[in-house]
C-alpha positions in Angstrom: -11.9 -189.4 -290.8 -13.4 -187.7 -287.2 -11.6 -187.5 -284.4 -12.5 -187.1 -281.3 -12.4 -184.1 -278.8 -9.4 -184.8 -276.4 -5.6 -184.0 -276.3 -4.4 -183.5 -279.7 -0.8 -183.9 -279.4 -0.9 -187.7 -277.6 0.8 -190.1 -279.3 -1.2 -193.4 -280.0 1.8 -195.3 -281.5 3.4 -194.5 -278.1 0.2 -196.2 -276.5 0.2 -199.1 -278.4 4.3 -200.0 -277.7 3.7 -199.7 -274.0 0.9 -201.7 -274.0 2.7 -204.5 -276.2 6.2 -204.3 -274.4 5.0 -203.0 -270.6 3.3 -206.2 -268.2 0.9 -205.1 -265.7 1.0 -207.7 -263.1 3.2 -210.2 -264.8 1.2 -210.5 -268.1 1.1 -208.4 -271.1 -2.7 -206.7 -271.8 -4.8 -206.9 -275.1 -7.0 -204.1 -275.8 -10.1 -205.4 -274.6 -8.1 -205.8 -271.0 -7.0 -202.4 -271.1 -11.0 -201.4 -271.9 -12.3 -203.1 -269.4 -9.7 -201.8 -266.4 -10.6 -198.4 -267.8 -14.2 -198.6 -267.8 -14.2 -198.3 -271.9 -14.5 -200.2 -274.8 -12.1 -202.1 -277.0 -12.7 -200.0 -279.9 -12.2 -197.0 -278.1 -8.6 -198.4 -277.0 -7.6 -199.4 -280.8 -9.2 -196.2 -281.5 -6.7 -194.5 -279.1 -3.8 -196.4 -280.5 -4.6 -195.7 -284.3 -5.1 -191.9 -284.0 -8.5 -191.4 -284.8 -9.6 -191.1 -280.9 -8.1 -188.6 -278.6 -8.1 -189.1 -275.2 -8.7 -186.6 -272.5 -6.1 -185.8 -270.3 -7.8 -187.7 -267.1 -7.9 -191.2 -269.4 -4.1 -190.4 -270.2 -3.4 -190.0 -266.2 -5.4 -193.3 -266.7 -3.3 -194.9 -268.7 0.2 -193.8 -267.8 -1.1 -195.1 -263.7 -1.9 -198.0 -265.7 1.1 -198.8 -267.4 3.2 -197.7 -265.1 5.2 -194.6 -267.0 5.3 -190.9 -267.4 2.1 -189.0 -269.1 4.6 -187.6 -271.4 5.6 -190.6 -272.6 2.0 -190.7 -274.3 2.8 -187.8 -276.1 4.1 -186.2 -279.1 7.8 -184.0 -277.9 6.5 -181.3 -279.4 3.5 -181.2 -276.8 5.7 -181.1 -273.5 6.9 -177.7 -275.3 4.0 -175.8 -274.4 1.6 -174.9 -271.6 -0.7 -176.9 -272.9 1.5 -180.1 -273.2 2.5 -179.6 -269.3 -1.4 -179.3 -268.2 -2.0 -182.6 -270.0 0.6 -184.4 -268.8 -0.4 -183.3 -265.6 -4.0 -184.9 -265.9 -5.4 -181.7 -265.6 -8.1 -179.6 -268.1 -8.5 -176.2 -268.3 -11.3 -175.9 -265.5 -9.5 -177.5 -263.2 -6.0 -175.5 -264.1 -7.9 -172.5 -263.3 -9.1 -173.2 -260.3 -5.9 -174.4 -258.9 -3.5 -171.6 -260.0 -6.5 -168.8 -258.6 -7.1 -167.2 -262.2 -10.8 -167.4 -264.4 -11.0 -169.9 -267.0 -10.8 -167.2 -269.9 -7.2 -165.5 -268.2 -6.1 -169.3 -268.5 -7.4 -169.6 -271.8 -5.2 -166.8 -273.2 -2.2 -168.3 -271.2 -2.3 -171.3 -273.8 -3.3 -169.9 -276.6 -1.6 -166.5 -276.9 1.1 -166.9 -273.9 -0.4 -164.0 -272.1 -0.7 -163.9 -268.0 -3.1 -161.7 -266.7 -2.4 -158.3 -266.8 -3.0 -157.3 -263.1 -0.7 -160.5 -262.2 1.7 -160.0 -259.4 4.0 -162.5 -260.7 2.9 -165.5 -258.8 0.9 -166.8 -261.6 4.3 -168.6 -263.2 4.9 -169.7 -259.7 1.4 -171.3 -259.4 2.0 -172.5 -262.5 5.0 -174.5 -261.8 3.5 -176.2 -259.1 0.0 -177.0 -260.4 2.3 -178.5 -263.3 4.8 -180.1 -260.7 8.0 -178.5 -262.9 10.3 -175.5 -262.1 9.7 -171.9 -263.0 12.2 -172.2 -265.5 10.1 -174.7 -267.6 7.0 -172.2 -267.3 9.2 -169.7 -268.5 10.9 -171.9 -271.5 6.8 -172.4 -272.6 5.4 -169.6 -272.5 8.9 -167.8 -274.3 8.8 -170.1 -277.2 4.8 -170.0 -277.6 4.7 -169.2 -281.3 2.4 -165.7 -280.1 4.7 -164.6 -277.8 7.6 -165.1 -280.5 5.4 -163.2 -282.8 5.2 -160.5 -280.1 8.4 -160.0 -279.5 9.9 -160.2 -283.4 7.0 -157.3 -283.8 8.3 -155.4 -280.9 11.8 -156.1 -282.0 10.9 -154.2 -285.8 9.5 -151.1 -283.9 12.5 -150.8 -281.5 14.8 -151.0 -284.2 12.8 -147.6 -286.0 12.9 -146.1 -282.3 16.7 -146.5 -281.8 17.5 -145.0 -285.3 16.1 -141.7 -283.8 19.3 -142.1 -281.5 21.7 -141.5 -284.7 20.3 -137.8 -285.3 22.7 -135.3 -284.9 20.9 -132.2 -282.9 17.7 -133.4 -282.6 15.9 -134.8 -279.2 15.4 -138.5 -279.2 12.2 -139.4 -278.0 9.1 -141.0 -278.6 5.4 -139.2 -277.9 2.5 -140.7 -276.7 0.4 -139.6 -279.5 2.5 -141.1 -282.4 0.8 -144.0 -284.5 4.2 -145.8 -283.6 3.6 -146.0 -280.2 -0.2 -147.0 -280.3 1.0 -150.3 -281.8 3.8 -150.6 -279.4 1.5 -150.3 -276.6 -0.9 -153.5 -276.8 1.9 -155.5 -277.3 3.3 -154.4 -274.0 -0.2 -154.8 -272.5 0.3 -151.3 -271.3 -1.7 -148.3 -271.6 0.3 -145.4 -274.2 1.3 -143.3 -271.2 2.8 -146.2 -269.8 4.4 -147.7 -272.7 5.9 -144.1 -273.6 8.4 -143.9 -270.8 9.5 -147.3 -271.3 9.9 -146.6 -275.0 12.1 -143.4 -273.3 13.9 -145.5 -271.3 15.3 -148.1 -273.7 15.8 -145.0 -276.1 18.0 -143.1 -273.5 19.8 -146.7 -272.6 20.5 -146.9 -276.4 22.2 -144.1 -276.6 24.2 -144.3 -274.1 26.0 -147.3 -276.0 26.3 -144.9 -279.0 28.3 -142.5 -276.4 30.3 -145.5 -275.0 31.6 -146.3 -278.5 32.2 -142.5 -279.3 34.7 -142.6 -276.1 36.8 -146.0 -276.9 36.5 -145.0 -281.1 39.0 -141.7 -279.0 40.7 -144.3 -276.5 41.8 -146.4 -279.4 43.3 -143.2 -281.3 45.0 -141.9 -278.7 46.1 -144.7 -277.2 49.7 -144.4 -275.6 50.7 -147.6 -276.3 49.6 -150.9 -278.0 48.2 -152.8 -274.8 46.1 -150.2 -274.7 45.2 -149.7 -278.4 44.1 -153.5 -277.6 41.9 -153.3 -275.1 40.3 -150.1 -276.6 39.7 -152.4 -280.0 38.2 -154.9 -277.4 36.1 -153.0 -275.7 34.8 -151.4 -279.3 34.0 -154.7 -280.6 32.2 -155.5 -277.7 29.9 -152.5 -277.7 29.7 -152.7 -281.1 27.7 -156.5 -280.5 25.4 -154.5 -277.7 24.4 -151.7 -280.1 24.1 -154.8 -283.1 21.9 -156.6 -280.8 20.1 -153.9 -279.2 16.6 -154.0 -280.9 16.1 -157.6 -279.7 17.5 -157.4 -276.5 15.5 -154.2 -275.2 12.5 -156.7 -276.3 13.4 -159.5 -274.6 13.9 -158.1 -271.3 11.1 -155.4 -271.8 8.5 -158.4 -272.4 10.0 -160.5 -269.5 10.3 -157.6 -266.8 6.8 -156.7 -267.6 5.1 -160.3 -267.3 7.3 -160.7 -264.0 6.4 -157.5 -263.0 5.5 -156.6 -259.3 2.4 -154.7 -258.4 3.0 -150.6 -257.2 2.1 -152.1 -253.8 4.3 -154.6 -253.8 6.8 -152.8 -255.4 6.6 -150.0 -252.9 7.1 -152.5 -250.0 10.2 -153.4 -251.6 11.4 -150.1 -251.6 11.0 -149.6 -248.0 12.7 -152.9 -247.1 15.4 -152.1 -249.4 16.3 -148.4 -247.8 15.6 -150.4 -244.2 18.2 -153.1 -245.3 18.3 -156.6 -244.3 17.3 -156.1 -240.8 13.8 -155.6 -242.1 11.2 -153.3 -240.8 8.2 -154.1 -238.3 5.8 -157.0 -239.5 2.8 -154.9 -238.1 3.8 -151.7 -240.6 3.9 -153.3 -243.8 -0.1 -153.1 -244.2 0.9 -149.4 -244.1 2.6 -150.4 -247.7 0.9 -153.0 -249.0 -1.9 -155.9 -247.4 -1.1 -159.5 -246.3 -2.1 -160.9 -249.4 1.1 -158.8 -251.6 3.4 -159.6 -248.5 2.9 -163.4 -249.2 3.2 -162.9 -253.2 6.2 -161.4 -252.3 7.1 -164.4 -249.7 5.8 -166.9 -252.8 8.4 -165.6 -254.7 11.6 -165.1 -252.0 11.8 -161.4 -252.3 11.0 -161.4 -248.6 11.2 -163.2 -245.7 9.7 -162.9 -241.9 12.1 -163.0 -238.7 11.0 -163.5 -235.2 13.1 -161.4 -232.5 11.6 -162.2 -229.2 7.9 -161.4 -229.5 8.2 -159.1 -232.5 8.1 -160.3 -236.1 9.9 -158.6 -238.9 9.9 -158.5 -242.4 13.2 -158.2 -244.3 14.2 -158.6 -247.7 16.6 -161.5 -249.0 19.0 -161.3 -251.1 17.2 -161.9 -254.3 14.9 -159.5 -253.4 18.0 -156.8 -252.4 19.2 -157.8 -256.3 16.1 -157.7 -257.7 15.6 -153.8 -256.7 19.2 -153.5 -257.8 18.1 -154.4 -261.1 15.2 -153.3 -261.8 14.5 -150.3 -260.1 15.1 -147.6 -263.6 12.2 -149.9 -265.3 10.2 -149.8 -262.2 10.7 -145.5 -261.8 8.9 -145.5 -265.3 6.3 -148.2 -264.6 5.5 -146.7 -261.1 6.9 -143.0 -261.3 4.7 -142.1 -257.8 7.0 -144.2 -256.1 10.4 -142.9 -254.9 13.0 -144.6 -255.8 15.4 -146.7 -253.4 18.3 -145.0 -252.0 20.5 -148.1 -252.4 24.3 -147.7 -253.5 23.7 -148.1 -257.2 26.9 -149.6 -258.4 28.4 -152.6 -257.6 31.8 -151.7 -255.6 34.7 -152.8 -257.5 37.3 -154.4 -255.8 40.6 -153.3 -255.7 43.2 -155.4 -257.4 46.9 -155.0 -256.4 49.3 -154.0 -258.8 52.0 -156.9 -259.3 55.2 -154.9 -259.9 58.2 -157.2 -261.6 61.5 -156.7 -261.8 63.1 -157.1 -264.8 65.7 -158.8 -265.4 69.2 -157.5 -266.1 70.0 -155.5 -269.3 66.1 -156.1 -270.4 63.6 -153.5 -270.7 59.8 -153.3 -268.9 57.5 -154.9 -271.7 55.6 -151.9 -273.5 52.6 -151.1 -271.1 53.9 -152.8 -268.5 54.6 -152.0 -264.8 57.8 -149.7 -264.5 60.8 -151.0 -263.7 61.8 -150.9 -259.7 64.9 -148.8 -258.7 
């Protein structure tokens, strides 16, 4: 049995109920009507509905206008999963995708297939995405995580982190990783980053990694010499907890080392965000920011609300929001070792912690203070 080329996951069972249950214009349609509103025949319909025919994805916009329900409705769930699900149900091929998110047919192409965005992408691509697709970022994101390359990617990436961190457990002997170890060659396509490159983020995950291993040295001491039980407690607490991190660790470096670096902003972009971060949220100047990066980053940047422009008078300014202000909070250490050239921000790097009052009770008559408890007032 052929079949031909179209949208392999649509549904022809789903075609065939909507067209039996769903009037157009008061009156249910037979094939042949459906053919000849579509400019096809009736053999190609019953060929739709039977499976061995696939419609492209302008004949399912076609038919979902026609019927009067969602394109995903024509297809199979595990379709709307993937990029390639959202560009059919959006009527779209892979031409036309191209064109309207700003990218060559080929960069597109490995989107689908491998869940790869263009390696010189300043993040808007998602964005573009999202609207070409007429969904949220979120959705793009969902898609292009669960592509079975990307998972592929990232369970490889996971294995290699998990020989990396063991280097952590040597007593007396430096943790790192070279550039010219066979290791690291393999890590490096699958960050889509040259060796250099991938070395200090390799270095950076390494040195984060052991600084759980010193957090659970300290509360393995707070918990045996802890003065009393509450405190035994919350040392046992705060053990199991980093226990988990340091469990999880391998998978969790990958997951957010994958994600910062397909989200990543360009050193231009990234250097303008700098300097609005030092200058605060008043912003600096409109006219100097070409002296950082050209118009076209500034509206990648606006694309993405890292930044927005303020009119004073006559003069324009360009100041950061507040997801761009977190943004730098949280990924400036990744961005010193993807862009080491460019200073880093001179933000307050902790979050101030805010004070809570001490609630002193009284106790009551002829009753001691609870052990670990407040002392008793005199």
């Amino acid at each position: 049995m052929s079949v031909a080329r179209g949208t392999a996951d649509f549904d022809g069972e789903a075609l065939r109920f909507a067209r039996l249950t769903r009037p157009v214009e008061g009156r249910l349609l037979s094939a042949a009507a459906v053919a000849k509103r579509l400019g096809t025949s009736k053999s190609r319909i019953l060929a739709y509905e039977n499976n061995t025919s696939k419609p492209d994805p302008q004949r399912i916009a076609e038919l979902s206008g026609l019927f009067g329900i969602p394109a995903r409705e024509l297809r199979t769930k595990r379709a709307l999963a993937d990029i390639h699900g959202l560009r059919c149900q959006a009527g779209l091929t892979v031409t036309e995708t191209a064109e309207h998110v700003g990218i060559s047919r080929s960069s597109y192409s490995n989107i689908e297939r491998e869940a790869l965005l263009p390696v010189r992408d300043d993040g808007t691509v998602r964005m573009n995405l999202a609207r070409v697709f007429n969904v949220s970022p979120a959705v793009i994101d969902r898609a292009l995580l669960r592509h079975p390359a990307a998972v592929a990617r990232q369970t490889e990436l996971t294995e290699h982190l998990r020989i990396v961190f063991r280097r952590a457990h040597r007593e007396h002997a430096p943790a790192v990783v070279d550039v010219d170890e066979p290791l690291l060659q393999e890590i490096a396509p699958l960050l889509q980053r040259p060796p250099q490159v991938a070395c200090r983020l390799i270095n950076a995950e390494l040195d984060a990694y052991r600084d759980l291993l010193r957090d659970r040295a300290r509360v393995e001491v707070d918990e045996a010499y802890a003065q009393n039980r509450t405190a035994a407690t919350r040392a046992r607490a705060a053990h199991a907890r980093i226990e988990l991190l340091i469990k999880d660790a391998a998978p969790t470096a990958a997951k957010h080392l994958t994600r910062f670096l397909s989200e990543a902003m360009n050193v231009r972009q990234w250097r303008l965000m700098v300097t609005l971060a030092n200058a605060g949220m008043e912003g600096i100047s409109f006219t100097s920011t070409s002296r950082y990066a050209p118009f076209e980053d500034v509206m990648a940047l606006q694309i993405r609300q890292y930044v927005t422009l303020l009119q004073r008078g006559d003069q324009s300014y360009l100041a950061p929001t507040e997801n761009g202000i977190a943004t730098v909070r949280a990924n400036y250490p990744r961005y010193g070792r993807l862009y080491p050239r460019v200073p880093s921000p001179t933000l307050i790097h902790y979050a101030p912690q805010r004070r809570q009052p001490r609630i002193a009770v009284r106790p009551r008559p002829g009753r001691p203070p609870t052990e670990g408890g407040p002392p008793a007032l005199t």
